[in-house]
N, C-alpha and C positions, 0 to 999 in steps of 0.2 A: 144224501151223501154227506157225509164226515167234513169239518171244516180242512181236517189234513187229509184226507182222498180231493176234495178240490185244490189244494195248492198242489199236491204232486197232478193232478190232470194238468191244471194249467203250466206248470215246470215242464211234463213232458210234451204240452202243444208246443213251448217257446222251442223249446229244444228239434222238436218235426219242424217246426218252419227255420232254426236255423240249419237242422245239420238237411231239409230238403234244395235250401240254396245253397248250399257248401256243395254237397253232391252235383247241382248241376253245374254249381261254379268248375269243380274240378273234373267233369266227366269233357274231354277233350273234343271226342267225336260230337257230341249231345247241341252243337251250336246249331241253331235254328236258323231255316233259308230267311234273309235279309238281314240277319245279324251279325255283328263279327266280333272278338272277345279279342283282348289284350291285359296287358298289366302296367304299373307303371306306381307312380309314390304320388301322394297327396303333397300338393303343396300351397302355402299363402302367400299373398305378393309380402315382399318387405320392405321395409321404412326405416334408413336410416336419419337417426335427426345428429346432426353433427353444426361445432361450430362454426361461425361464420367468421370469426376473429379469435388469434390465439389468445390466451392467457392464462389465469391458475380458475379449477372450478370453486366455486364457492360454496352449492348445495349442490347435493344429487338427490332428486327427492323421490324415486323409480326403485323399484327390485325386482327381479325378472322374476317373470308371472303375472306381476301386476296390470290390471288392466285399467287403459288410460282412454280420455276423450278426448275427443277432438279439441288443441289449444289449450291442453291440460300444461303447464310447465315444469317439465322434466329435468329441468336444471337450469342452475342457476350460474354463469359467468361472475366474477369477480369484479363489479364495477366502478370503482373507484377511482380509477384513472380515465375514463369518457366523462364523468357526471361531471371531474374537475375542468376537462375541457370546454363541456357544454356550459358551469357558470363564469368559463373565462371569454365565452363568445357569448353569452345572454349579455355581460360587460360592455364588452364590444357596439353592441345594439345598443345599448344606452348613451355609451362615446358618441356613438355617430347619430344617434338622433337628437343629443345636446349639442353638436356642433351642426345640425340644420336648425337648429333656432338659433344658432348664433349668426350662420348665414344668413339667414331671415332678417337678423337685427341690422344686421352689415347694409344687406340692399335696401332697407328701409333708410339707412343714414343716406348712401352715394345717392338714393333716390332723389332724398332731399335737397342734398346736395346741388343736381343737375337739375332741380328746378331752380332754386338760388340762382345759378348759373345764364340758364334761360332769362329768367327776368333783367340781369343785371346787361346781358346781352340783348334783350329788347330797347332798356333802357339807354344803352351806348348809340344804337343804333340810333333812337330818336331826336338824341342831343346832339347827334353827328349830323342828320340831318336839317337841323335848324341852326347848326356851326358853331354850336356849345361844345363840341366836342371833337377831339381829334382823332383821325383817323388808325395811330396806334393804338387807344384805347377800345374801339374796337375790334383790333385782328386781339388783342387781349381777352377782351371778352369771349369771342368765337372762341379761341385756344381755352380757353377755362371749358365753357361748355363741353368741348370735344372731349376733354379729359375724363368730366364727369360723366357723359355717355359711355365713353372705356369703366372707368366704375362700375357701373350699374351694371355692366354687361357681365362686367369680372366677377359681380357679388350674386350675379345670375346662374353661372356658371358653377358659382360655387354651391349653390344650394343642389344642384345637379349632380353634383358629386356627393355632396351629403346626402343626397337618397342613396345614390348606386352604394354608400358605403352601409348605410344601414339593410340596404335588402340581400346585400353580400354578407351581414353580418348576419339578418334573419335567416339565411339559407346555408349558413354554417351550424348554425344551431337547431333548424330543422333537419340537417342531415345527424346530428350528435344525439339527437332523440330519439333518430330512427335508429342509432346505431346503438342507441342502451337497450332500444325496445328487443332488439339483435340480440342484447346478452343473455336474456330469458328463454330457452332453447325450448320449443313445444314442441307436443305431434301434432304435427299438420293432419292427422287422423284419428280415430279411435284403434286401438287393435291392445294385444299382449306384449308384453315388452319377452321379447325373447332372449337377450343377452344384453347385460349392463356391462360397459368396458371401462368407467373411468370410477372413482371413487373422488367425495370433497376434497379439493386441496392440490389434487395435481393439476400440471403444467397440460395445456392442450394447443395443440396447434390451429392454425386457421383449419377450417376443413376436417377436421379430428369428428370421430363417430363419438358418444357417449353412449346411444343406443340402438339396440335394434329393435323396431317394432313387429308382430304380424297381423296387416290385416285381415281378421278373420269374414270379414265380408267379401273379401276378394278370393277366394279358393279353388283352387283346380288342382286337376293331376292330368300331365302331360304323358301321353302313350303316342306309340306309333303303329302304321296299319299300312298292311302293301296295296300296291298299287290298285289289282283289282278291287280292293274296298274303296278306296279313297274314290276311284273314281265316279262312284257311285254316292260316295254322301254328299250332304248338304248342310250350309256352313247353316246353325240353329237347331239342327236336328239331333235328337233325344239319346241319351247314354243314363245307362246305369252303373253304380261304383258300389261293389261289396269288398270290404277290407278285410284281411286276413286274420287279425284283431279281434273283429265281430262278427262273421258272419249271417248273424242273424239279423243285420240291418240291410237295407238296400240304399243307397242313397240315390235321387236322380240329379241329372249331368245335363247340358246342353253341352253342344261344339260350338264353341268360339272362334276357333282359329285353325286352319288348314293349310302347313305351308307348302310354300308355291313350287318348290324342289324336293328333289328323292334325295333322298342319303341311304349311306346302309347303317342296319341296325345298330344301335348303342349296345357296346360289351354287355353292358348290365343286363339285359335283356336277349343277347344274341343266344341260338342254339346252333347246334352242328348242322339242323338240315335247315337253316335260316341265315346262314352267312353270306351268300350268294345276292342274295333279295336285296333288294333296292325299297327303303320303307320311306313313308310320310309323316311329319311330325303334325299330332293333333291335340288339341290342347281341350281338356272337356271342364265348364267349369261348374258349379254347387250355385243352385240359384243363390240370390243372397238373402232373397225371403225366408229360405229356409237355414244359412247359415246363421241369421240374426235371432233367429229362436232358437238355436243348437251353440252357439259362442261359448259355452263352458264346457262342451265336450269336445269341441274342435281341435285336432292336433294334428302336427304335421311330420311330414317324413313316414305315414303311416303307406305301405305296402298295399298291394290291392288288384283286384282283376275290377276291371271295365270291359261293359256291354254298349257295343253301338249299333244304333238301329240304320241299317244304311236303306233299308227301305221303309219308305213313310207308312207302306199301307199294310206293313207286319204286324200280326196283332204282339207284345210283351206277355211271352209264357207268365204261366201263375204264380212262379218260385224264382220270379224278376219284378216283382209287384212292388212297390216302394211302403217301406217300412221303416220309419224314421225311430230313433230312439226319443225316449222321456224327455221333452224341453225342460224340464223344472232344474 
């Protein structure tokens, strides 16, 4: 065979396997006993990174599409005004650890002092008792002593404060660090930056978005399914997702989540003989083994039918078989 009779064979297999899952995708009656089929949009969890304090931005260094890593710095706050704070309290910390060594110098003098004091009051005392001395020189003496004791107490005290003042100024400036490290706005994750809101130079407020991210490791499409289904699945248990897009891929799902109340159907999805029903929100999500090798075809808001397996021991028809596209 011809190198062009094999690429058209192989064009018309791609094509038998997608247009043989489109057909069962859309043949209605064709769902097989333990399966149940819905629809619903692919979506990513999202990440907004916003600031933590207002001011003007400085750099934006992101453009949507781009894809970022984890602690990638997505922009840049204006920092100017924190870094002047932090070297007015690194200051600070130098004030108050030069005035504990001046405390320091202090209780060493009163220290001296009150031993002077002591002795000269030893001394009073013993010339008093052999009648050398008189007894107002020594309540003199005691009174000197006492003083000196207040001193030392006072110069004791003081150096007590001279710590509290330096660890109060250490802990001013450990919070001004944290808070420059603040100005540098990262993804707290990897994912695609979906929409950039702010451009260098504007004003942002505390709490202001600069962007959105999508993590494409986190991926699901939420469907709902009535009650006889639900009541029968099982939260980990297996779903297929064919997009209307592709057809010819199959992606597989697990259930994640099952919630614990009926609603009735979302408009989007309502039909005329489906209005009545009372349905289950379920949440099917894309391993992420397989979105971390698929991340540059990953998109969201994509359209789509889902297959849930609600019984475990249903074999998956052949034209449900998972078919991933080209990682490369």
């Amino acid at each position: 065979m011809s190198a062009k009779n094999w690429a058209m064979a192989g064009a018309l297999l791609i094509a038998g396997i997608g247009g043989g899952a489109w057909w069962f995708l859309a043949d209605g009656d064709k769902v097989p006993p333990g399966f149940a089929r819905t629809h619903g949009r692919i979506e990513a969890a999202r990440i907004d990174v916003a600031a933590k304090f207002g001011g003007r931005l400085r750099d934006m260094n992101v453009s949507e599409g781009d894809m970022v890593t984890a602690g990638q710095v997505v922009a840049m706050m204006e920092p100017a005004q924190v870094e002047a704070r932090l070297r007015e309290a690194q200051a600070h910390v130098r004030a108050a650890e030069q005035g504990l060594i001046e405390a320091h110098a202090v209780r060493a003098e009163k220290t001296s002092a009150l031993v002077f004091a002591e002795q000269e009051l030893f001394r009073a005392e013993t010339l008093a008792a052999r009648g050398y001395a008189a007894g107002e020189t020594v309540d003199l003496r005691r009174s000197q002593k006492a003083a000196a004791e207040a001193a030392v107490a006072s110069a004791t005290a003081a150096i007590a404060s001279a710590q509290a003042s330096i660890e109060a100024a250490e802990a001013t400036s450990d919070r001004l660090r944290t808070d420059l490290a603040d100005y540098a706005l990262t993804a707290p994750r990897a994912g695609r930056v979906q929409y950039r809101l702010v451009d260098a130079g504007e004003v942002v407020a505390a709490g202001g978005i600069v962007a959105s991210l999508l993590d494409l490791t986190d991926v699901s499409m939420t469907v709902y399914l009535p009650t006889d289904a639900v009541g029968r699945l099982r939260h980990g248990a297996e779903a297929r997702l064919i997009f209307d897009a592709a057809p010819e891929y199959v992606i597989p799902a697990i259930v994640t989540f099952v919630a614990g109340e009926a609603q009735f159907t979302p408009k989007y999805v309502e039909t005329a003989s489906e209005r009545a029903k009372l349905m289950f929100r379920v949440k099917l999500t894309i391993p992420s083994a397989v979105l971390e090798a698929h991340q540059q075809v990953v998109k969201t808001g994509v359209p789509g039918a889902a297959w849930v397996r609600i019984d475990p021991d249903a074999a998956w028809p052949a034209a449900l078989a998972v078919r991933l596209p080209d990682a490369r």
